[in-house]
Structures are given as C-alpha cells and as structure tokens.
PDB file of the backbone (N, CA, C, O) and the ligand in Angstrom, with CONECT records:
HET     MG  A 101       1
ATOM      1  N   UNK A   1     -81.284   6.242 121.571  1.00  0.00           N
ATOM      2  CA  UNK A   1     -82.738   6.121 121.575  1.00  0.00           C
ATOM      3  C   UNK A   1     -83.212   5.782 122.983  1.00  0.00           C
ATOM      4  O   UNK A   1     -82.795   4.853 123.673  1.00  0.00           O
ATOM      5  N   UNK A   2     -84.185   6.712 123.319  1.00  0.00           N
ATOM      6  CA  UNK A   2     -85.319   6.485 124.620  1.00  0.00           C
ATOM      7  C   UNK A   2     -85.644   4.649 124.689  1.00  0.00           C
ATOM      8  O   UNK A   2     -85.688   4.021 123.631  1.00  0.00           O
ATOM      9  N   UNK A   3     -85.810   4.083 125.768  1.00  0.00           N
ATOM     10  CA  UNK A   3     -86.682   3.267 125.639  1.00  0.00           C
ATOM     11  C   UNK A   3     -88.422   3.608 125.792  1.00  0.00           C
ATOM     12  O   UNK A   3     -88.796   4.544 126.499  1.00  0.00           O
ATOM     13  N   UNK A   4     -89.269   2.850 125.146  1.00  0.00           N
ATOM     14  CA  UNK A   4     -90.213   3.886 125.620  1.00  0.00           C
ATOM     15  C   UNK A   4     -91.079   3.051 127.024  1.00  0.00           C
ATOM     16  O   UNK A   4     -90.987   1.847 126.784  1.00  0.00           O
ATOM     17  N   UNK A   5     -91.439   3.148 127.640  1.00  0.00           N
ATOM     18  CA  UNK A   5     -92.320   2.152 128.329  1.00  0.00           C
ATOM     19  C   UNK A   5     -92.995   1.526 127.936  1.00  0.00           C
ATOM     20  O   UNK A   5     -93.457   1.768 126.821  1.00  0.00           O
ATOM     21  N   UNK A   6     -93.573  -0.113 128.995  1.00  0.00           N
ATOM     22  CA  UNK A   6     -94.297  -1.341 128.284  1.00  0.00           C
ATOM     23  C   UNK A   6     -95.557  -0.415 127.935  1.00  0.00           C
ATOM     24  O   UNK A   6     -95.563   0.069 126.803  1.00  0.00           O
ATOM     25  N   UNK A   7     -96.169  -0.247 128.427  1.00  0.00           N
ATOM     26  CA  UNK A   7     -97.467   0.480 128.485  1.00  0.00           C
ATOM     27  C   UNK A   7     -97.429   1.357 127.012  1.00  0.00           C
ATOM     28  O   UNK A   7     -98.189   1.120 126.073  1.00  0.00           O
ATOM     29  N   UNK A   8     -96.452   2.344 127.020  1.00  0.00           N
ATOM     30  CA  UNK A   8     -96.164   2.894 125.290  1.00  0.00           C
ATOM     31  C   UNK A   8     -96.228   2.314 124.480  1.00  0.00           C
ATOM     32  O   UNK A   8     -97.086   2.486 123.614  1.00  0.00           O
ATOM     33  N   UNK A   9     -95.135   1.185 124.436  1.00  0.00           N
ATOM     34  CA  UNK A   9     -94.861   0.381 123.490  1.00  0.00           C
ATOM     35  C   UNK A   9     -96.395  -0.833 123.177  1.00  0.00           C
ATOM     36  O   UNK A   9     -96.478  -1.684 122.292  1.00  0.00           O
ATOM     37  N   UNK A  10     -97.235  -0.550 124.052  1.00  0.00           N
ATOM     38  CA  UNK A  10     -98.374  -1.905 123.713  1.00  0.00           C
ATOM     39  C   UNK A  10     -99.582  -0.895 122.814  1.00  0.00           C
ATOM     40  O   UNK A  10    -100.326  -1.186 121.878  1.00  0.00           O
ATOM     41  N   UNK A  11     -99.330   0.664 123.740  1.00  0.00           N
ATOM     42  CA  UNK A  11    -100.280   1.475 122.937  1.00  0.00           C
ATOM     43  C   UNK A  11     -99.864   1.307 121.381  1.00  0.00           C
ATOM     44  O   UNK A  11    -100.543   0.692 120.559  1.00  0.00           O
ATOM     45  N   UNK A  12     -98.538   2.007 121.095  1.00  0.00           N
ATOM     46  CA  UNK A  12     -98.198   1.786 119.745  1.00  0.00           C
ATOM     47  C   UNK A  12     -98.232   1.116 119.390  1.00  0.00           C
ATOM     48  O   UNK A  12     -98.216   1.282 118.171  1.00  0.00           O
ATOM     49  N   UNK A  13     -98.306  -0.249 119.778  1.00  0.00           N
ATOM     50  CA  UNK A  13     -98.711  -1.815 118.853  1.00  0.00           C
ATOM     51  C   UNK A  13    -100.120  -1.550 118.399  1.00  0.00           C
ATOM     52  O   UNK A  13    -100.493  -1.616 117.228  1.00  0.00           O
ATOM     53  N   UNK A  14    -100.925  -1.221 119.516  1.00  0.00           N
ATOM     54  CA  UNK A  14    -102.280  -1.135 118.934  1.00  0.00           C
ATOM     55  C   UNK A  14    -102.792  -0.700 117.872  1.00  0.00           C
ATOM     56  O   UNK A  14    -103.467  -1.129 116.937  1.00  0.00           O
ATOM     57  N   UNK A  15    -102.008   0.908 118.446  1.00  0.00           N
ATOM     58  CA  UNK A  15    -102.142   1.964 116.809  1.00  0.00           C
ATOM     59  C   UNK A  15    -101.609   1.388 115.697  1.00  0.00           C
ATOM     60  O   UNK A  15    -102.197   1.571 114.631  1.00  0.00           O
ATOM     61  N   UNK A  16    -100.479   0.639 115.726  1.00  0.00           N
ATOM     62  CA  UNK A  16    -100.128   0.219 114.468  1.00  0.00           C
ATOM     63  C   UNK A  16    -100.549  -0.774 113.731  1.00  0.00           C
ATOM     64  O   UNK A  16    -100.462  -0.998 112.524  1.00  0.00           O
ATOM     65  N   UNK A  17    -101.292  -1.679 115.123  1.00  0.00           N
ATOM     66  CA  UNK A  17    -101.819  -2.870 114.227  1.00  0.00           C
ATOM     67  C   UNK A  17    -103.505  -2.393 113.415  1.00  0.00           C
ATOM     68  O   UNK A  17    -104.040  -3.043 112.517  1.00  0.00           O
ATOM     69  N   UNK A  18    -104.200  -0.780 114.212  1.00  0.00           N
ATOM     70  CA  UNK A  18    -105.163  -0.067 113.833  1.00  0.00           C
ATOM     71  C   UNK A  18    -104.853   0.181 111.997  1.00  0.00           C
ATOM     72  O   UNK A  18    -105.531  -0.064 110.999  1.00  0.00           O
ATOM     73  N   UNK A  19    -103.309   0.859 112.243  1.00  0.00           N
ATOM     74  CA  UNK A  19    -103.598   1.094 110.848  1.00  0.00           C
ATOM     75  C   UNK A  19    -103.151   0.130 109.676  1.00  0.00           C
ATOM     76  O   UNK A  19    -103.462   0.310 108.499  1.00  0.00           O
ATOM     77  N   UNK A  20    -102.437  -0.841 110.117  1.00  0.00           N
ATOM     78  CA  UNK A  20    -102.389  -2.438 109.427  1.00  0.00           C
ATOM     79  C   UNK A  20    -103.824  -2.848 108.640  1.00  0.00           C
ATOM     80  O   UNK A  20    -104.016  -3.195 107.475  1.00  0.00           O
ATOM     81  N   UNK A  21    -104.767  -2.658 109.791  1.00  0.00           N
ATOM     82  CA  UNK A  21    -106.111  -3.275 109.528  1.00  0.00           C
ATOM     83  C   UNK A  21    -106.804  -2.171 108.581  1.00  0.00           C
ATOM     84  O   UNK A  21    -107.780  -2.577 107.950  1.00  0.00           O
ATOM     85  N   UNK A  22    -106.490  -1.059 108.433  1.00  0.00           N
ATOM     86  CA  UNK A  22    -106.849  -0.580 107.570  1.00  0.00           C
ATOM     87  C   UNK A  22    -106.076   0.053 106.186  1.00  0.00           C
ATOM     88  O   UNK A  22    -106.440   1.052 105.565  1.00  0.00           O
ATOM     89  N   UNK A  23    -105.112  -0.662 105.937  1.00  0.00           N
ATOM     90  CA  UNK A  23    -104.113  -0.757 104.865  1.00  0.00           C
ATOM     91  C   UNK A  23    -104.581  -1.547 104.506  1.00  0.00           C
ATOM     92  O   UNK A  23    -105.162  -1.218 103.471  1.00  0.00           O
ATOM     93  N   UNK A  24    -104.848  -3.396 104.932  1.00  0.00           N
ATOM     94  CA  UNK A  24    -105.541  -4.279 104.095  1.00  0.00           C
ATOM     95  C   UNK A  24    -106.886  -3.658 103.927  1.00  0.00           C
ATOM     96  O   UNK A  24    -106.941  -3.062 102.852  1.00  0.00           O
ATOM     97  N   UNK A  25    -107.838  -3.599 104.522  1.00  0.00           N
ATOM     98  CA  UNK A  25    -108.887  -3.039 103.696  1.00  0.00           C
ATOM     99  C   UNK A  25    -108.979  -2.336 102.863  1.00  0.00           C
ATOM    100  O   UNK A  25    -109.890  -2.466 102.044  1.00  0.00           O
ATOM    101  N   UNK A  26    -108.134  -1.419 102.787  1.00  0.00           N
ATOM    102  CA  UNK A  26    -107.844  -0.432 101.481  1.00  0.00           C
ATOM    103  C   UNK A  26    -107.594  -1.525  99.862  1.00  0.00           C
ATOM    104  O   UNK A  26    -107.878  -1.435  98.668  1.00  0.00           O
ATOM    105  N   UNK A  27    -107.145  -2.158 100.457  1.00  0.00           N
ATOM    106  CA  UNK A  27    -106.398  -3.428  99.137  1.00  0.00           C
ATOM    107  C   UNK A  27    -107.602  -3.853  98.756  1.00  0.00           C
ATOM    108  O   UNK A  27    -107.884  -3.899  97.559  1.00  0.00           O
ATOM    109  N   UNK A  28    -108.571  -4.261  99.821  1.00  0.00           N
ATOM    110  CA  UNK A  28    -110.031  -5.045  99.874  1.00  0.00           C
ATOM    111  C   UNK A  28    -110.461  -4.107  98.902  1.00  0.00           C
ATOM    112  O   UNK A  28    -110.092  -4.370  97.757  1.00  0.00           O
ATOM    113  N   UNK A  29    -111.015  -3.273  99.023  1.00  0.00           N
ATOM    114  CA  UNK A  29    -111.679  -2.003  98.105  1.00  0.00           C
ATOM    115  C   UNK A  29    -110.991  -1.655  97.189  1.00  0.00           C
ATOM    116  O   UNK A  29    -111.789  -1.511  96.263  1.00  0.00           O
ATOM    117  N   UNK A  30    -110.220  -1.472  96.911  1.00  0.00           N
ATOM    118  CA  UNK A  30    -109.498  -0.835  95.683  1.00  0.00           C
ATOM    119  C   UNK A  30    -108.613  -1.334  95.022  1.00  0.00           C
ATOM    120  O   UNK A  30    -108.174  -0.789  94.009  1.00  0.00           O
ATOM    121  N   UNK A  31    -108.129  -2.627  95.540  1.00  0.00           N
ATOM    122  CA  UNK A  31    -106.872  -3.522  94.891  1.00  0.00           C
ATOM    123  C   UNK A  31    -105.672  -3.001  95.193  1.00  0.00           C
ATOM    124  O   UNK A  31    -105.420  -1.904  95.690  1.00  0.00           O
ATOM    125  N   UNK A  32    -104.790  -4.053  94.786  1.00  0.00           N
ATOM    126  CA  UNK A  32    -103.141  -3.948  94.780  1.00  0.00           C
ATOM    127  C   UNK A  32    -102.692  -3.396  93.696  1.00  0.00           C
ATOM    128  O   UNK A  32    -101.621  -2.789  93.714  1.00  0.00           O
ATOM    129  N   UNK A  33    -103.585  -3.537  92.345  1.00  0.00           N
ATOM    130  CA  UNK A  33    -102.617  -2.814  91.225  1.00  0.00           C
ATOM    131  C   UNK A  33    -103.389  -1.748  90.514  1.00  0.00           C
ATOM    132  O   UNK A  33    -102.971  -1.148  89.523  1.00  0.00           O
ATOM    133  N   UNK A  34    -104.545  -1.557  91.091  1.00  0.00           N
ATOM    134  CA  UNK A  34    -104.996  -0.348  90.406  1.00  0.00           C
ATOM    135  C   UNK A  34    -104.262   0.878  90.952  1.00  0.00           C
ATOM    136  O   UNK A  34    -103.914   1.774  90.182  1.00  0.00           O
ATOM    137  N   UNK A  35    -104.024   0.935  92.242  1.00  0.00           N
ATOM    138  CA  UNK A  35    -103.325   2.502  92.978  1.00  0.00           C
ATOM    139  C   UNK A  35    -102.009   1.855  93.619  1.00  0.00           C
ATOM    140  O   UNK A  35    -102.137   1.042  94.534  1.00  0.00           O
ATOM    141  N   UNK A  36    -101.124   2.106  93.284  1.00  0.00           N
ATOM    142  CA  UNK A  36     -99.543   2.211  94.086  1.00  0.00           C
ATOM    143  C   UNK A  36     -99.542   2.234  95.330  1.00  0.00           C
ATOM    144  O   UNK A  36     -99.055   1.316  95.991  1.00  0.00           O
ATOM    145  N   UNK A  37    -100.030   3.177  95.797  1.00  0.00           N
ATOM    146  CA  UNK A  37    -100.352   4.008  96.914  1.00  0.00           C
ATOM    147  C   UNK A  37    -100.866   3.226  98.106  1.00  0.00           C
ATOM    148  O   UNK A  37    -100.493   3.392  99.267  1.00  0.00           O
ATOM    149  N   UNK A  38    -101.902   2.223  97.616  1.00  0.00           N
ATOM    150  CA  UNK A  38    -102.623   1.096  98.802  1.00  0.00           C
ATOM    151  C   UNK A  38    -101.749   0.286  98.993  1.00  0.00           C
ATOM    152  O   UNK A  38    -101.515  -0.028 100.160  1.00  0.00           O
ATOM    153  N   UNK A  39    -101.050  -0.262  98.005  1.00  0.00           N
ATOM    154  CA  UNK A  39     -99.522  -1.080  98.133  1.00  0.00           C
ATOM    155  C   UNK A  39     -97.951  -0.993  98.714  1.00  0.00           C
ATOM    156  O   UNK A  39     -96.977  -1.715  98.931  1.00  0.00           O
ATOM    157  N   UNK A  40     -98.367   0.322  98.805  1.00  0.00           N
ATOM    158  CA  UNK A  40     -96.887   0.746  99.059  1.00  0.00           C
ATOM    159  C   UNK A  40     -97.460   1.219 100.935  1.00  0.00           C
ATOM    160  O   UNK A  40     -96.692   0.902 101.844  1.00  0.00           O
ATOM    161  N   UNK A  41     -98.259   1.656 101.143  1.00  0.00           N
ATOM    162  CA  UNK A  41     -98.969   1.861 102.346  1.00  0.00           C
ATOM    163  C   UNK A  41     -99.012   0.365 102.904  1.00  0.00           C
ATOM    164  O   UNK A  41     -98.591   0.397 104.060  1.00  0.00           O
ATOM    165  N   UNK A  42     -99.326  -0.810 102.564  1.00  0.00           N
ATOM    166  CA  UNK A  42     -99.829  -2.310 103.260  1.00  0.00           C
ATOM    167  C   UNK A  42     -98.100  -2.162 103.708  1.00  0.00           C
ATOM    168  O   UNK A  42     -97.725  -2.463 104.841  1.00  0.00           O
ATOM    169  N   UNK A  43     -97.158  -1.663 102.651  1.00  0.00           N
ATOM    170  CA  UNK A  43     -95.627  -2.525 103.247  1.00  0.00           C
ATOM    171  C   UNK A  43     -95.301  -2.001 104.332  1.00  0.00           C
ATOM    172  O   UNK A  43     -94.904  -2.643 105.304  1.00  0.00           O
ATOM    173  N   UNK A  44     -95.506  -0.106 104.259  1.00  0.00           N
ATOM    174  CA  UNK A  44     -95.344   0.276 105.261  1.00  0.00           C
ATOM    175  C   UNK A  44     -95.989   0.097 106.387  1.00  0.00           C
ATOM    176  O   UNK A  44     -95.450   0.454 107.434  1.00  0.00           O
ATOM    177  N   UNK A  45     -97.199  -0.459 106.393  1.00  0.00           N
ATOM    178  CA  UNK A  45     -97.852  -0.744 107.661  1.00  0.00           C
ATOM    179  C   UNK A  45     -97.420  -2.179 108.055  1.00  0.00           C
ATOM    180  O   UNK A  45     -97.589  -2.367 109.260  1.00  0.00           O
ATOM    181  N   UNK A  46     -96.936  -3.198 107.423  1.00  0.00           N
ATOM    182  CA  UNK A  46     -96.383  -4.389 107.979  1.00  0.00           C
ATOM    183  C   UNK A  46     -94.963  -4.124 108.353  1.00  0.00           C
ATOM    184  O   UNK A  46     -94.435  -4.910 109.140  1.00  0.00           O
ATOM    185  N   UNK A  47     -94.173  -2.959 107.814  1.00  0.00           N
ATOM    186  CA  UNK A  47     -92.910  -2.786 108.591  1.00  0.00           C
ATOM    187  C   UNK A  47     -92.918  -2.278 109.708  1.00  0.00           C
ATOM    188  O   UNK A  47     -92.098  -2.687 110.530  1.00  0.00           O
ATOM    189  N   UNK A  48     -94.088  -0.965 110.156  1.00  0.00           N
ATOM    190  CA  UNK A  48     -94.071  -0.346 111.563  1.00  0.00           C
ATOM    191  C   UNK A  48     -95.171  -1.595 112.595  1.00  0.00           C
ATOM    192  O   UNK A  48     -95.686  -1.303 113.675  1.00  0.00           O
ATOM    193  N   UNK A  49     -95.255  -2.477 112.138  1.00  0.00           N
ATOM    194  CA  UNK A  49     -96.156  -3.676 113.128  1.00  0.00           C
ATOM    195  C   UNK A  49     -95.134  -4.399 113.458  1.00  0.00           C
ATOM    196  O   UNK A  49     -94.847  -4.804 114.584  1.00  0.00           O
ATOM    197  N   UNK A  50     -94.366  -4.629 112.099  1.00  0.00           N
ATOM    198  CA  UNK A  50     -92.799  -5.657 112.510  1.00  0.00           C
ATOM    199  C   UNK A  50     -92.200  -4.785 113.539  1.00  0.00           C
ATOM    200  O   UNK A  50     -92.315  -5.348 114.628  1.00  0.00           O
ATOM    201  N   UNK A  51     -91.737  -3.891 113.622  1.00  0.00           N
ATOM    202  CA  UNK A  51     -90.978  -2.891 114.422  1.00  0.00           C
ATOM    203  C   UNK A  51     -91.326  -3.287 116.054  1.00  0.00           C
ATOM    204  O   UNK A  51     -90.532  -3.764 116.865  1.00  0.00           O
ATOM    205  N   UNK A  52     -92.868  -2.911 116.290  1.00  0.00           N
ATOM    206  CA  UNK A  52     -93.289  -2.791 117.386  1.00  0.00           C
ATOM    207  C   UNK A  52     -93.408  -4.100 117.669  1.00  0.00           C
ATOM    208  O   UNK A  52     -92.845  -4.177 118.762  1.00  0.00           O
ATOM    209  N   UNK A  53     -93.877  -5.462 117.313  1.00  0.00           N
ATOM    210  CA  UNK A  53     -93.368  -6.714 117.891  1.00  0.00           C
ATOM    211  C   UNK A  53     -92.183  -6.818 118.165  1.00  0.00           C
ATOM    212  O   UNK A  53     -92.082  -7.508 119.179  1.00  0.00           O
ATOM    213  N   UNK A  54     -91.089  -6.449 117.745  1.00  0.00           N
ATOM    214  CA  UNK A  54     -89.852  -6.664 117.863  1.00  0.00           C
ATOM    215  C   UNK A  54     -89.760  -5.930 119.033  1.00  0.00           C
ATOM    216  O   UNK A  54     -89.193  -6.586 119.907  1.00  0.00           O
ATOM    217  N   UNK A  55     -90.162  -4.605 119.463  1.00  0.00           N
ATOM    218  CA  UNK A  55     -89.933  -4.088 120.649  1.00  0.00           C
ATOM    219  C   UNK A  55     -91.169  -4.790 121.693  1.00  0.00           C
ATOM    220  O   UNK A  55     -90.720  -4.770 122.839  1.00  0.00           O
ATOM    221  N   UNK A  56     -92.115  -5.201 121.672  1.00  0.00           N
ATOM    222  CA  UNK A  56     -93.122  -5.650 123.003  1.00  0.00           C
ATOM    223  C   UNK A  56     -92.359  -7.514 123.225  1.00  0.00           C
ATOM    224  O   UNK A  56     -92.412  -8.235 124.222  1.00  0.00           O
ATOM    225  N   UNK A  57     -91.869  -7.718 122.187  1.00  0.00           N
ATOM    226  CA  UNK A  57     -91.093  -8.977 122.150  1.00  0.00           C
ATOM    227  C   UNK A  57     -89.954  -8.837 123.264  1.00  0.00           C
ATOM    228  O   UNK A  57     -89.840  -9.642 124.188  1.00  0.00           O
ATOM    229  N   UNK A  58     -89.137  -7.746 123.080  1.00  0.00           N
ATOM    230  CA  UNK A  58     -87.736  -7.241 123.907  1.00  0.00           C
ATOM    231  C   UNK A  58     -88.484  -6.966 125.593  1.00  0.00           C
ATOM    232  O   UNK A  58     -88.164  -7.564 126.621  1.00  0.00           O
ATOM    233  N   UNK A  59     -89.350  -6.078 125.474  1.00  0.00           N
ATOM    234  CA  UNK A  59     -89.824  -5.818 126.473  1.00  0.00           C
ATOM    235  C   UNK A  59     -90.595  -6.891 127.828  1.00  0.00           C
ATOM    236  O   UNK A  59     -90.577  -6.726 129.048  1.00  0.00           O
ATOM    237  N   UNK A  60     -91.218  -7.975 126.998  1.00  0.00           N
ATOM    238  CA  UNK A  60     -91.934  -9.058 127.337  1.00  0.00           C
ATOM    239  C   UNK A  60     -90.632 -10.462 127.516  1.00  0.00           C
ATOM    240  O   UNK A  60     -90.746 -11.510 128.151  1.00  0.00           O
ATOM    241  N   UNK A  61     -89.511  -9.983 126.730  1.00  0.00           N
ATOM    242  CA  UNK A  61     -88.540 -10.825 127.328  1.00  0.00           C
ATOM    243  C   UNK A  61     -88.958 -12.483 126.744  1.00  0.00           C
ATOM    244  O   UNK A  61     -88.482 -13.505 127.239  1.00  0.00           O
ATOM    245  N   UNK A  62     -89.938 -12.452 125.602  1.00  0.00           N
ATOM    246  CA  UNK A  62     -90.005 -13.311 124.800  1.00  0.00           C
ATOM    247  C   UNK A  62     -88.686 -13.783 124.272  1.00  0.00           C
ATOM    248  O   UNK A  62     -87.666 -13.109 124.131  1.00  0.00           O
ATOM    249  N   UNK A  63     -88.926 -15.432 123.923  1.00  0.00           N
ATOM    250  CA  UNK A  63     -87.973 -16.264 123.227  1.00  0.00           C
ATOM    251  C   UNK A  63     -88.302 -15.986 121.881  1.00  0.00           C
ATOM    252  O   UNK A  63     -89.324 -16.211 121.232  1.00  0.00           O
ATOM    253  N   UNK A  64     -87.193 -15.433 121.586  1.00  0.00           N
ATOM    254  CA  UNK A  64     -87.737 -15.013 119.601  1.00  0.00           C
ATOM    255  C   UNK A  64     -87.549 -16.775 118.908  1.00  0.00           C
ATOM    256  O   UNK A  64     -88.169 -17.069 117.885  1.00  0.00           O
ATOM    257  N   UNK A  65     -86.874 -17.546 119.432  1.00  0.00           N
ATOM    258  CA  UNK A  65     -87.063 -18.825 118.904  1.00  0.00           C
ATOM    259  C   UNK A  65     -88.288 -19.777 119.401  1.00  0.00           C
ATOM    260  O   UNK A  65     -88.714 -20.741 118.765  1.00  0.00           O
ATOM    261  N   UNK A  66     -88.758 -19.334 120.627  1.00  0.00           N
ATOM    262  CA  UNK A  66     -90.160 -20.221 120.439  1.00  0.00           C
ATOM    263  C   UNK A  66     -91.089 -19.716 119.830  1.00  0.00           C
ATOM    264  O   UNK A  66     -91.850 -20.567 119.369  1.00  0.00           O
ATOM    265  N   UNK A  67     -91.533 -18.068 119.494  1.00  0.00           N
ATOM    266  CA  UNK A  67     -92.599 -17.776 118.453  1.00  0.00           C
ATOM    267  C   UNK A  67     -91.652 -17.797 117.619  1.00  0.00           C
ATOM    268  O   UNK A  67     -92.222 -16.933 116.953  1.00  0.00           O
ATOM    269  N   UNK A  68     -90.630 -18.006 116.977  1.00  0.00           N
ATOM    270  CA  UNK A  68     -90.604 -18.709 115.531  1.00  0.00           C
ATOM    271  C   UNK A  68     -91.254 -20.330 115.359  1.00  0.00           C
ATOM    272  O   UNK A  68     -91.599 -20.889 114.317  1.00  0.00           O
ATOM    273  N   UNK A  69     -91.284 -20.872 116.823  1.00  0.00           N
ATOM    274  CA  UNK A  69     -91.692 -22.329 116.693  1.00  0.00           C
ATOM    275  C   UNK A  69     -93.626 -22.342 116.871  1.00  0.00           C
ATOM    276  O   UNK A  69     -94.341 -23.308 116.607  1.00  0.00           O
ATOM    277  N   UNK A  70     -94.017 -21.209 117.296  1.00  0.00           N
ATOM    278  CA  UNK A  70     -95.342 -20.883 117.564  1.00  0.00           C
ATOM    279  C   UNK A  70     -95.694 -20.308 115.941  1.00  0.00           C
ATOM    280  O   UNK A  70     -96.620 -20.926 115.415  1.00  0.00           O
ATOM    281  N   UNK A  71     -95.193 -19.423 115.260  1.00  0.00           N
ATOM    282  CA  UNK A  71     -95.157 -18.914 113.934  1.00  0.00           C
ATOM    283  C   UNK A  71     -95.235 -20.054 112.721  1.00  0.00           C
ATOM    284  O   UNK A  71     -95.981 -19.945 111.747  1.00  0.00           O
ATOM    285  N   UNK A  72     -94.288 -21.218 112.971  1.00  0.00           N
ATOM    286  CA  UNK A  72     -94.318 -22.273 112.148  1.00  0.00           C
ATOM    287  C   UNK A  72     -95.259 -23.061 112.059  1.00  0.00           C
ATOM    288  O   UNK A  72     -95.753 -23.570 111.053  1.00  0.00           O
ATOM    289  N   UNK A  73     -95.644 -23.226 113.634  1.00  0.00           N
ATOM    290  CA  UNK A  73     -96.917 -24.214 113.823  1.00  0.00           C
ATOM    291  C   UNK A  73     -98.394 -23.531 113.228  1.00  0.00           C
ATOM    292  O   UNK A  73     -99.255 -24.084 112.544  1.00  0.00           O
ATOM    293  N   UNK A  74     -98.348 -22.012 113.793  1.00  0.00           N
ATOM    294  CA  UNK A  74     -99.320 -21.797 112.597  1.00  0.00           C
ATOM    295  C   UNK A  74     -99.430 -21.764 111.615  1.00  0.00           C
ATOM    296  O   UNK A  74    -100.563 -21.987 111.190  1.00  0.00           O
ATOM    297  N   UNK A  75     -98.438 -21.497 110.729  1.00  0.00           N
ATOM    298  CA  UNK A  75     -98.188 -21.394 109.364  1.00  0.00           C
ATOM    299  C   UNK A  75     -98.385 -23.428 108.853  1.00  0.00           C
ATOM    300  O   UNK A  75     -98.477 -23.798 107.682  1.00  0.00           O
ATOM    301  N   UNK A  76     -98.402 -24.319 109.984  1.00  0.00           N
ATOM    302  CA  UNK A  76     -98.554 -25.306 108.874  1.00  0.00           C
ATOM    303  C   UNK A  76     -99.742 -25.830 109.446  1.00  0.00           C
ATOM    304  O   UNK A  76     -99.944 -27.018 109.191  1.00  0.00           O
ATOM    305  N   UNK A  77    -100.682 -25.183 110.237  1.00  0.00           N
ATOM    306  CA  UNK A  77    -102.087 -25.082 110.047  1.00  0.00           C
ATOM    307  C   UNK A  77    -103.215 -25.074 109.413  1.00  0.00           C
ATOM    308  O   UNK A  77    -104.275 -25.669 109.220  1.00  0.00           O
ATOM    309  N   UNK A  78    -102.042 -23.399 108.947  1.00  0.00           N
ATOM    310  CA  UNK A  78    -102.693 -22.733 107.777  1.00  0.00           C
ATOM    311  C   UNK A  78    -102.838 -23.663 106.598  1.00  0.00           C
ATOM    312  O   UNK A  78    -103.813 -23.659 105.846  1.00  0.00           O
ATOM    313  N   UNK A  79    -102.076 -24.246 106.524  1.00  0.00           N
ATOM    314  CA  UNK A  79    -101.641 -24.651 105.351  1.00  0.00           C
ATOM    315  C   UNK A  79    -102.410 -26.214 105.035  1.00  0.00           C
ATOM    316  O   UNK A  79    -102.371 -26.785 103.945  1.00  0.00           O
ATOM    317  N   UNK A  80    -103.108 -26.733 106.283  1.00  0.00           N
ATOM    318  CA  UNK A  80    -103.987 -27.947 106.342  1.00  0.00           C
ATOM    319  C   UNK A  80    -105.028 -27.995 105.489  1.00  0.00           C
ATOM    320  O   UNK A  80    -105.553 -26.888 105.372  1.00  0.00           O
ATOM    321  N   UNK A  81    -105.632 -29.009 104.721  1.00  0.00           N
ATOM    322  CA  UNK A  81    -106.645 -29.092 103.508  1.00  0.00           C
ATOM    323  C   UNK A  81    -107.685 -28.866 104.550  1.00  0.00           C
ATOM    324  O   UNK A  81    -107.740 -29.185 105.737  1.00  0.00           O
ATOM    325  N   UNK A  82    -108.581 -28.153 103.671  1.00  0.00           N
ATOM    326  CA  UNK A  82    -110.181 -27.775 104.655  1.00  0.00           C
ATOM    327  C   UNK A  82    -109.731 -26.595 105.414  1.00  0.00           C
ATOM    328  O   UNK A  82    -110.741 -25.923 105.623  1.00  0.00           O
ATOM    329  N   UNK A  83    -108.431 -25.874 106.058  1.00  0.00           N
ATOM    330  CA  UNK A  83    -108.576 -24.726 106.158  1.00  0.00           C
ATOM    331  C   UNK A  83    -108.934 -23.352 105.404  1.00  0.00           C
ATOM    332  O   UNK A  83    -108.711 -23.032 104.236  1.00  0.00           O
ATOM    333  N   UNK A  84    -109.558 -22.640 106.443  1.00  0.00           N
ATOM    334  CA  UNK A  84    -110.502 -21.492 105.758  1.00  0.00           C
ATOM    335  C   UNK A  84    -110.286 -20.123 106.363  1.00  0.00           C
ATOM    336  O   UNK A  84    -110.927 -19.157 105.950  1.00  0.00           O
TER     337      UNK A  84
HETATM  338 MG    MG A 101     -98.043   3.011 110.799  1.00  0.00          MG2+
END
C-alpha cells in the first residue's frame, strides 16, 4: 500500500467525517430500526473515520496513549451530572 500524503490523508478525514455527519442525521430522520440501511451505513461510516484517524494519527506522529488519556478525560466529562 501507497502512503498517501498528509494533505490526502486530512482531505479524506474531512470527506469522511462529511459523510459520518450525514449517516447520523439519517438515524435523526428516519431511525435506527425502521430501515437497516441507516444502521448499517452509521457503522460503516464510523469504521472509514476510525481508519482515517488511525492514519492522520501515524502521520501526525501522535501518542496513541495520550489521546487515549485525552479520549478518557472526555468521556468522564461527558459523563458529569448537568452535562448536555
Ligand atoms: Mg465513508
């Protein structure tokens, strides 16, 4: 496999996080269990977003253990009473 360039690889983040954002909206409008199809589309759009972090991550020469420690801290944010 090619590497592709940073510049590629940030475009394709974009596009992918483009169609992420419109996989959940699809869910917004139409639900998770009325059509298969919006559901099975959200996974695939959170697997090709996972993909491309994993490559702007490699590329950017990120510590995959401090955004797991940046990932946690938001996640117990999230998770604070009165968050919205
Ligand atoms: Mg995609």
């Amino acid at each position: 496999m090619t590497q592709m360039t940073l510049n590629k690889t940030l475009i394709v983040t974009m596009e992918e996080c483009g169609e992420l954002t419109r996989a959940c909206s699809k869910i917004i409008r139409h639900g998770a269990n009325e059509k298969p199809k919006y559901r099975d589309n959200l996974l695939e759009e959170i697997a090709d977003v996972q993909a491309m972090l994993q490559l702007v991550i490699t590329h950017m020469n990120f510590n995959p253990d401090y955004i797991e420690k940046l990932v946690d801290k938001r996640l117990d944010k999230m998770m604070e009473p009165g968050y919205e």
